[in-house]
C-alpha positions in Angstrom: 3.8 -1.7 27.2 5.1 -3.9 24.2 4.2 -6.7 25.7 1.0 -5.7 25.9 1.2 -4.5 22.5 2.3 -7.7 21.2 -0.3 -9.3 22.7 -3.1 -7.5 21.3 -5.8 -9.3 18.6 -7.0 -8.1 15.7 -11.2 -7.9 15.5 -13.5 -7.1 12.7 -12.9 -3.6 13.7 -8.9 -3.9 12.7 -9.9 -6.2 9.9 -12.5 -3.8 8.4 -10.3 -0.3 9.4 -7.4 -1.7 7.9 -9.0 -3.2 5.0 -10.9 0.5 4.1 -7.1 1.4 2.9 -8.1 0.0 -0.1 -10.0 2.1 -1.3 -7.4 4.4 -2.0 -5.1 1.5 -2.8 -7.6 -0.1 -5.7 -9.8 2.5 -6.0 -7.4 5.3 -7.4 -5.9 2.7 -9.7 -9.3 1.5 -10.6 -10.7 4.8 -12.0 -7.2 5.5 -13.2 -6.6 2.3 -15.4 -9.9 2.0 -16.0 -10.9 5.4 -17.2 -8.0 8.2 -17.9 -6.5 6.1 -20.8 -10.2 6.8 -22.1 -10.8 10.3 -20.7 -7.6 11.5 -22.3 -8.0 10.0 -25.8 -11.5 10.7 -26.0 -12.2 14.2 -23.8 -8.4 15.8 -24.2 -7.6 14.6 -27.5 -4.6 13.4 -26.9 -3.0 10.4 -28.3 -2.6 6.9 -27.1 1.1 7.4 -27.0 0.4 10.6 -24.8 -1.6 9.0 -23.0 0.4 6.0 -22.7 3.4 8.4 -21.2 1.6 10.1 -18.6 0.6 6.6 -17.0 3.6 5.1 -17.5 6.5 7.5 -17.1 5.7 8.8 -13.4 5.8 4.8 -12.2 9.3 4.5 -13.4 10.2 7.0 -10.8 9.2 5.0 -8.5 12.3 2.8 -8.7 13.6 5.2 -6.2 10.7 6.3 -4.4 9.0 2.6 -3.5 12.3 1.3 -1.9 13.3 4.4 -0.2 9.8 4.8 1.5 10.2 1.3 2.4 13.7 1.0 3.6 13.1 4.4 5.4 10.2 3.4 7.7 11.8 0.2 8.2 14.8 2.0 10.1 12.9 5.4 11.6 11.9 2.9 14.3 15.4 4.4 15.5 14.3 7.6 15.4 11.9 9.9 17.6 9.3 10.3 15.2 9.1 6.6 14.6 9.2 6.2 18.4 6.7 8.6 19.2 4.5 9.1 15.9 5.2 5.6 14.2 7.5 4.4 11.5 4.6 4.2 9.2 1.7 6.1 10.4 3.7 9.2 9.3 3.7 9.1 5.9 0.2 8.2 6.0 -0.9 11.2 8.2 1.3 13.9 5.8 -0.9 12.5 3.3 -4.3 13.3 4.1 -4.9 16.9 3.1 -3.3 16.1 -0.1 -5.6 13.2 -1.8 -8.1 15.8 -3.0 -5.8 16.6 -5.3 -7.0 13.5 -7.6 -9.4 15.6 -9.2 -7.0 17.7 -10.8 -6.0 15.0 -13.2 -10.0 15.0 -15.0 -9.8 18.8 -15.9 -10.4 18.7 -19.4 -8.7 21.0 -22.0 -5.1 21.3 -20.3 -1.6 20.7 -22.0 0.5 17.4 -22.3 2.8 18.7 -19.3 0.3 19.4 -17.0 -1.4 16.2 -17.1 2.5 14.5 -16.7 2.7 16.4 -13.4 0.0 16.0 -11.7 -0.3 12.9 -12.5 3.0 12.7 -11.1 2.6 14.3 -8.0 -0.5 11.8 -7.1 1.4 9.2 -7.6 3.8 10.4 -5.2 1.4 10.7 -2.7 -0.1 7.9 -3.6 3.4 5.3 -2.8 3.8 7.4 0.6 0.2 5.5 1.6 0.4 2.3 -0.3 4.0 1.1 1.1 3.7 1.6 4.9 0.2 0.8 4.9 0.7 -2.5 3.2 3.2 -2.8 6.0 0.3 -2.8 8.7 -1.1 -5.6 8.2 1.6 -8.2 8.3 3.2 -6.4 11.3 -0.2 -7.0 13.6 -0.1 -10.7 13.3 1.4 -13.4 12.3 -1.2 -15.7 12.3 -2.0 -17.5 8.6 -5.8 -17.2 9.0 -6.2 -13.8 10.5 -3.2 -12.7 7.7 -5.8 -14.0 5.3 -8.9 -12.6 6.9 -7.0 -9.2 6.5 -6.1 -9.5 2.6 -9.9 -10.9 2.8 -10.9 -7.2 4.1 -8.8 -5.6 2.1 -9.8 -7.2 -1.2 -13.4 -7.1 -0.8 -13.2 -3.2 -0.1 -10.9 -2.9 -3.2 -14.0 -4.2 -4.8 -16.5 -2.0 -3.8 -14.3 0.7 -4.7 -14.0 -0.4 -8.0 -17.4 -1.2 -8.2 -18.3 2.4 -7.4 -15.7 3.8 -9.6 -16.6 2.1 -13.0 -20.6 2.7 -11.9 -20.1 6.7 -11.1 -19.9 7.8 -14.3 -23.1 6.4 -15.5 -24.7 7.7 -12.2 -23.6 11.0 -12.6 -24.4 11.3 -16.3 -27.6 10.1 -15.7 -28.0 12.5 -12.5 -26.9 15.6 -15.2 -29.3 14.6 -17.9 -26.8 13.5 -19.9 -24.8 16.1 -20.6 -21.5 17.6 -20.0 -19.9 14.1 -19.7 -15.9 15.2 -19.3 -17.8 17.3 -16.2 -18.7 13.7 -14.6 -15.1 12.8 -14.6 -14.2 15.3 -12.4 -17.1 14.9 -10.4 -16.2 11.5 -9.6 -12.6 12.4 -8.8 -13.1 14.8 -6.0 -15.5 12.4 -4.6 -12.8 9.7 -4.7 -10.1 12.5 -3.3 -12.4 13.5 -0.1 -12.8 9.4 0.1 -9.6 8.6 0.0 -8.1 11.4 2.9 -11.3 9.9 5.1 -10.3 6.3 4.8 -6.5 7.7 5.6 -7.7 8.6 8.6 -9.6 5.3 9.7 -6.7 3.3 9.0 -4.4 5.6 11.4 -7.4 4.9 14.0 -7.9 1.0 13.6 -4.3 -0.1 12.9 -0.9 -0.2 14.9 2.6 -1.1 13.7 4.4 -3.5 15.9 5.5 -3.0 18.8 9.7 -2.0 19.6 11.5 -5.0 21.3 13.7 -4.2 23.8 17.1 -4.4 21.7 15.3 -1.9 19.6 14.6 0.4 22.6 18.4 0.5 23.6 19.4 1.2 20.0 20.7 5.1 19.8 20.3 6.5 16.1 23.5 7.4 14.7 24.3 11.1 13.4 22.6 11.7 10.0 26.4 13.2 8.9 27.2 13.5 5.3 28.3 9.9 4.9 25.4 8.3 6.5 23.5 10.5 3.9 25.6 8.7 0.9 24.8 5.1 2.5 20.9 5.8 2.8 20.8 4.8 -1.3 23.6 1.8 -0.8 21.8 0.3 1.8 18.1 0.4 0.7 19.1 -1.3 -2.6 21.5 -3.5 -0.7 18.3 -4.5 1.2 16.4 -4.4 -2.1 18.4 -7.0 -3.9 18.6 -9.3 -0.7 14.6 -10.0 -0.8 14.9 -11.9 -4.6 17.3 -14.0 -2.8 13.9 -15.9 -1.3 13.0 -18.7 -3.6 9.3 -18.4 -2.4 9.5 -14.2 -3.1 10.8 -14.9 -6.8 7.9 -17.3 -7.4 5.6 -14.8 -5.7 6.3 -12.1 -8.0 5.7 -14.2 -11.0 1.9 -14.7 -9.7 1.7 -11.1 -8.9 3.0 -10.0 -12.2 1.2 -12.4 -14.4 -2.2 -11.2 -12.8 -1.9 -7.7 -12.3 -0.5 -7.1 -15.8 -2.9 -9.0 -17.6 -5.2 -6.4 -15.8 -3.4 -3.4 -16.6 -3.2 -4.1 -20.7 -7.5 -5.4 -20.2 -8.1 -2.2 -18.2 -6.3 0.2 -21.0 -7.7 -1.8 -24.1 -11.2 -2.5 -23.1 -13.2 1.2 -23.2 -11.6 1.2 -26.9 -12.5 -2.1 -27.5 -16.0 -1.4 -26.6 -16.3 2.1 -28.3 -14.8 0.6 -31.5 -15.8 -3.4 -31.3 -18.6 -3.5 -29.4 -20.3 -0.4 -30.6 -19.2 -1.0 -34.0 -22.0 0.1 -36.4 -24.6 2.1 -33.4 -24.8 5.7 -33.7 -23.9 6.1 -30.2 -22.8 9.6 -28.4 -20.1 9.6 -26.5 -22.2 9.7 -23.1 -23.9 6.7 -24.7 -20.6 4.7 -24.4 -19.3 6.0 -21.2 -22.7 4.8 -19.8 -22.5 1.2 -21.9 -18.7 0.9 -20.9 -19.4 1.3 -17.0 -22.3 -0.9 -17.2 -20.0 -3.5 -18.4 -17.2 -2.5 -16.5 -19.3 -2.6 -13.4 -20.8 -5.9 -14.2 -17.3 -7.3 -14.2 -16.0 -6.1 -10.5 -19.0 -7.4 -9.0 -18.7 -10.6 -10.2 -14.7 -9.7 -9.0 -16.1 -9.6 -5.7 -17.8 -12.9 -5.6 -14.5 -14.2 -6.5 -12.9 -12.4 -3.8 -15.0 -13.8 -1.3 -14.8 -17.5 -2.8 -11.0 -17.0 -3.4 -10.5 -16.5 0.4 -11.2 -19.9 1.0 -9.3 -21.8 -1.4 -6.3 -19.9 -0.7 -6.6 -20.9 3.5 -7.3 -23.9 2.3 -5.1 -25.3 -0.5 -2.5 -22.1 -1.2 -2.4 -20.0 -3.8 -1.6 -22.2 -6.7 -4.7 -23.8 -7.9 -6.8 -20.6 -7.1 -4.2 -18.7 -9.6 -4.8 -21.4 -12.1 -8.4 -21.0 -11.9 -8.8 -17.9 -12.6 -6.8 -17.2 -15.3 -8.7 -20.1 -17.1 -11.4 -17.9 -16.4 -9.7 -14.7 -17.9 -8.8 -16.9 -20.7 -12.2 -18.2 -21.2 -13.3 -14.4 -21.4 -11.3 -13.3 -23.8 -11.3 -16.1 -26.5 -14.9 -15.2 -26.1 -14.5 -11.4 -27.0 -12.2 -12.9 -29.5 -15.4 -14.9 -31.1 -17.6 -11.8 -31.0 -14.5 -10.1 -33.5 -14.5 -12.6 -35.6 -18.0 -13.7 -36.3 -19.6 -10.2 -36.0 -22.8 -11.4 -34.8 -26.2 -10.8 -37.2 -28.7 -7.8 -35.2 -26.2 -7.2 -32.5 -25.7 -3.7 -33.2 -29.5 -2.7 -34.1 -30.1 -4.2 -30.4 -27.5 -2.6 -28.9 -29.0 1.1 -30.3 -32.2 0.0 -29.1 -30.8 -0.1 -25.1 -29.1 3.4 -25.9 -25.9 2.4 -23.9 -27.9 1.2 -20.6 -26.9 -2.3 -20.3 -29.7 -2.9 -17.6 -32.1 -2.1 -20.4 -30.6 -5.1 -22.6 -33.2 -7.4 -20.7 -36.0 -5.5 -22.2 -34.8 -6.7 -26.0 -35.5 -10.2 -25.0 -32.7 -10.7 -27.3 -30.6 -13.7 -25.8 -27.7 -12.9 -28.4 -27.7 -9.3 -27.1 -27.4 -10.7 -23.2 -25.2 -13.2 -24.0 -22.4 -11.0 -25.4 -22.8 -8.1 -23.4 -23.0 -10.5 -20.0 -21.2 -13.7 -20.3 -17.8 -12.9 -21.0 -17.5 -9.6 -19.0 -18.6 -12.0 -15.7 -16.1 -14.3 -16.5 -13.4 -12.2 -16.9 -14.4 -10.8 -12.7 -14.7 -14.1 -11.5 -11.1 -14.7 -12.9 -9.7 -11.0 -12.2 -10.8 -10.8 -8.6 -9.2 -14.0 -7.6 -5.7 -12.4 -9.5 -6.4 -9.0 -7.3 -6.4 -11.0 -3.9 -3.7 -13.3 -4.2 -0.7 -11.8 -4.2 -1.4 -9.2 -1.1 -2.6 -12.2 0.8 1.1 -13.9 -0.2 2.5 -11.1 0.9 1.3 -10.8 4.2 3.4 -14.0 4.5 6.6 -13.1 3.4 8.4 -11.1 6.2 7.9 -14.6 7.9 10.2 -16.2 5.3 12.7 -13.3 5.4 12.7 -13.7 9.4 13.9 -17.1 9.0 16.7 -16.3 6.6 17.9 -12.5 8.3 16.9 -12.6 11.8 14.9 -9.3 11.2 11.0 -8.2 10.0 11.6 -6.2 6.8 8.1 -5.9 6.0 8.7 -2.4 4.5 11.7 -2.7 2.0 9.2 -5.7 0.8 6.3 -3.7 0.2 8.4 -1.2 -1.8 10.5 -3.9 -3.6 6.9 -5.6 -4.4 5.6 -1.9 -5.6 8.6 -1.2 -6.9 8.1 -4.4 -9.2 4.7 -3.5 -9.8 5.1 -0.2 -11.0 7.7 -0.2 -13.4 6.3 -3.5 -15.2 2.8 -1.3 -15.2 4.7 1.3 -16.7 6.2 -0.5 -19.5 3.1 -2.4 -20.3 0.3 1.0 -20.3 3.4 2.4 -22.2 4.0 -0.5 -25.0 0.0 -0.8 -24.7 -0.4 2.9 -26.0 2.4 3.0 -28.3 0.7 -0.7 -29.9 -2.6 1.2 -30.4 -1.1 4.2 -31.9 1.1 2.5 -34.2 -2.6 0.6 -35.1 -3.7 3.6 -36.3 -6.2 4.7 -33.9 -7.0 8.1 -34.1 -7.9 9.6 -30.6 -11.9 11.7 -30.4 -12.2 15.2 -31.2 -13.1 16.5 -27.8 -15.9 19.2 -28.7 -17.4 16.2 -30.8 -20.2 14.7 -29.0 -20.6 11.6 -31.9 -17.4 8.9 -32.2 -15.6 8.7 -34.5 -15.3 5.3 -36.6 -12.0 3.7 -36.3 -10.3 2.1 -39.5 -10.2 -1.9 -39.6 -6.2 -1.7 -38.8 -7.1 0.2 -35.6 -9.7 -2.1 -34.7 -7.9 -5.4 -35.7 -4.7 -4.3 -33.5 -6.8 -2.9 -30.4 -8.3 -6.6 -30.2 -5.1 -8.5 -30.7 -3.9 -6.1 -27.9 -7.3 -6.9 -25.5 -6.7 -11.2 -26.4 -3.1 -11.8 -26.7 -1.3 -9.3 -23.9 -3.2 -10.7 -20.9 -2.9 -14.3 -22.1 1.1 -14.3 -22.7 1.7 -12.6 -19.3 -1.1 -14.7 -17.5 0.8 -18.2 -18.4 4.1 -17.1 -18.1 3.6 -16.0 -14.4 2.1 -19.9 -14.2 5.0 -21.7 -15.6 7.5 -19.2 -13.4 5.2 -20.3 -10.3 4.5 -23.8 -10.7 6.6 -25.2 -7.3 4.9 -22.2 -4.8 4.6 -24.6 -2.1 3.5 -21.6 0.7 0.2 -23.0 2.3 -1.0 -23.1 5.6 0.6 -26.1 6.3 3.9 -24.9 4.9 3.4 -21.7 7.4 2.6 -23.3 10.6 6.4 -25.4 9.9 8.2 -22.1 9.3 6.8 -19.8 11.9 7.7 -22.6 14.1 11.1 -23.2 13.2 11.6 -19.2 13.1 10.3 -19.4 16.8 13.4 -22.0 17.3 16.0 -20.4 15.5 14.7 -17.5 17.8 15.4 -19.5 21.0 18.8 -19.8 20.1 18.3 -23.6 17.7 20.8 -24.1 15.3 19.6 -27.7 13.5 15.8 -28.5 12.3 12.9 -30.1 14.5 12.5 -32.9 11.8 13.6 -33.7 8.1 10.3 -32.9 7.0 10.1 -28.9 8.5 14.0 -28.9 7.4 13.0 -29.4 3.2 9.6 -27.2 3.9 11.8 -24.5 5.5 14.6 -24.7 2.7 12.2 -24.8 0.1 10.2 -21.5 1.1 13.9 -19.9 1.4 16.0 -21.3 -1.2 18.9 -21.5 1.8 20.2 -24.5 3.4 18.8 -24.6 7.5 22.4 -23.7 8.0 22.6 -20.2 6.6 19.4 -19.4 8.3 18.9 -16.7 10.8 21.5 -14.7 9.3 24.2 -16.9 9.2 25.3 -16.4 5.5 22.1 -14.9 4.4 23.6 -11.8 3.7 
């Protein structure tokens, strides 16, 4: 039966069911960078630093929570639920009647505290999909181009998801005749919630984890007595530390970092930046903006898809250096243009902009090319560079176990996935935290919430929310280029390894070639004689 398990190949069917996991994986992150930084400071009247807190604090408890889901359906392949459930599948179906509970976070009119906890309990839920799910993917193959037609899937649904979560509110504002816009909000979240148990499900259908060898069949889990309770934390951050030991992991991290936390500052920054930049001198409503900010923000992950698609290319066939470098010139390109509008204020821009009443489609009818330019131009940009930065790393990733094979002897592809959203989530929440806090200390003052007008911001406020928007995503963007400059993982680079990890398999002790010896050891950052567990550990 594993045999036959081993054997089997991924179709479009896999691909696609597989892939649909993103739409809880992006999509909740979508509408929740995107919009509840927003919702809060202008519907709940909190502050940014309140605001900031509830999206950061609950990711810095997942310090323990990423790793131990990780390192915990990495070993309950020893156990009889792994055995007879799956080691991952598990978490993902004790999940499904709980994601409905999203829409609990966009009830307006609630306390400080309650928004801290359920944000926190999503989030919860939220890492018991993500890690063994990310798992699923490298486990069914370990072919490079079907690896990358998977992160293919997976990115373009991410997408879509966050396509349809920056165009819903407009949709349903429209679809309520304008009114009652914090209602929309929650609206949208139990659509997302009843999305997100349904795509659960098709990834339990179209997925399998890989198959037990026969060493793994004979193994007998050991008591769970008190002291094999105490090792559970040694061990998983034992196996945590071991994974920044890979040279190619390190420099992965600084591509994954650099992208998505130029993304997380944009996505915090930007609804302000339009309500208080932007929309400086209309007499827009609130529903006004909503509908003018997810016009824009709509605009931009479409043109994120394109890139997606394009980006799937370049990275089978050069790697995912150059495709990183080009889009952040993108990004860049984006925001020294926003950076332009600040400055130079353009003449008519904001009698146009009252004139489409927030409805970017209805810019066209202005015939004013100023008007397009600004309101299209740079947002476009900033997609085509943001979608490439959303698919790279998790196609990297899919990789990795292969170079940890090669230096440990074992496929850890869970204890990576929580080390890599483990990383994530504690730089997200220092930098929506910092972001906040920035704002706040600005001066911005956060929208009455039974106020339907906004409020005008004092020039401080605005001058630091736009140093925020510029700066913040351009310091972390380089620095994650500098840090990665030598990735040298391509399809080329692959092929070498999984071959020499096939040797070292067969019981090889010394390299096929001096060529696949220097690829191997520089993917590894070991000498070929440490490999396959030698002094790896």
């Amino acid at each position: 039966m594993a045999e036959a398990a081993s054997a089997r190949k991924p179709n479009w069917l896999n691909y696609w069911g597989w892939g649909s996991g993103d739409l809880l994986g992006a999509g909740a992150q979508a509408v929740i960078t995107g919009w509840l930084f927003y919702f809060f400071t202008t519907f709940c009247s909190l502050t940014a630093v309140e605001a900031g807190l509830i999206l950061g604090l609950p990711r810095l408890l997942e310090a323990i929570t990423c790793p131990l889901i990780g390192y915990i359906s990495d070993n309950l392949r020893y156990t009889w639920v792994g055995r007879k459930i799956g080691r991952r599948k598990i978490f993902l179906l004790i999940t499904i009647p709980l994601l409905p509970s999203f829409a609990l976070l966009f009830v307006t009119g609630q306390t400080f505290w309650y928004y801290l906890a359920v944000f926190i309990f999503f989030e919860l839920l939220y890492t018991m999909f993500l890690i063994p799910w990310e798992t699923l993917a490298a486990e069914m193959t370990k072919d490079y181009k079907e690896k990358a037609k998977f992160a293919g899937a997976r990115m373009i649904i991410a997408q879509a998801s966050a396509i349809a979560a920056s165009a819903l509110p407009a949709i349903l504002i429209n679809l309520l005749g304008g009114k009652d816009s914090p209602h929309t909000f929650f609206i949208m979240a139990a659509i997302f919630g009843v999305l997100f148990s349904l795509v659960v499900v098709l990834v339990v259908i179209f997925s399998w984890e890989r198959p037990y060898t026969e060493e793994e069949k004979r193994i007998q889990p050991a008591p769970l007595d008190a002291k094999a309770v105490v090792m559970i934390p040694v061990n998983m951050f034992r196996d945590l530390f071991s994974t920044l030991k890979l040279r190619a992991f390190r420099q992965h991290l600084s591509i994954y970092l650099g992208g998505y936390l130029s993304q997380d500052i944009f996505n915090t920054a930007f609804p302000i930046f339009v309500a208080t930049v932007l929309a400086a001198g209309t007499v827009f409503t609130k529903n006004e903006t909503t509908t003018l900010i997810s016009g824009m923000m709509t605009l931009m992950y479409i043109a994120q898809l394109v890139s997606v698609i394009i980006a799937i290319q370049i990275v089978i066939k050069t790697g995912p250096t150059l495709a990183y470098r080009i889009a952040i010139s993108f990004v860049v390109a984006a925001l020294i243009l926003f950076l332009a509008f600040y400055f130079t204020a353009p003449s008519g821009f904001a009698s146009g902009l009252n004139g489409i009443n927030g409805d970017l489609i209805a810019a066209f009818s202005q015939s004013d090319l100023g008007l397009i330019f600004w309101l299209f131009v740079p947002i476009i940009l900033a997609g085509l560079g943001r979608g490439t930065l959303n698919f790279l790393p998790w196609s990297v990733y899919n990789y990795l176990p292969d170079i940890d094979e090669a230096v440990t002897g074992q496929r850890r592809e869970g204890i990576f996935a929580g080390v890599m959203t483990l990383v994530r989530k504690v730089a997200q929440s220092g930098a929506i935290v910092v972001t906040g806090w920035i704002i706040n200390q600005g001066g911005y003052v956060p929208q009455p919430k039974d106020q339907a007008e906004l409020i005008q911001q004092t020039p401080e406020a605005i001058h630091t929310i736009v140093m925020v928007l510029i700066g913040g995503p351009i310091i972390v963007m380089v620095l994650g280029m500098i840090i990665s400059w030598r990735f040298a993982l391509n399809v080329k680079t692959h092929g070498v390894l999984v071959h020499e990890v096939e040797r070292l398999r067969a019981g090889e002790t010394t390299p096929e070639s001096p060529e696949s010896q220097a690829i191997v050891e520089d993917l590894t950052g070991f000498k070929y004689a440490q490999l396959w567990g030698r002094k790896a550990r």
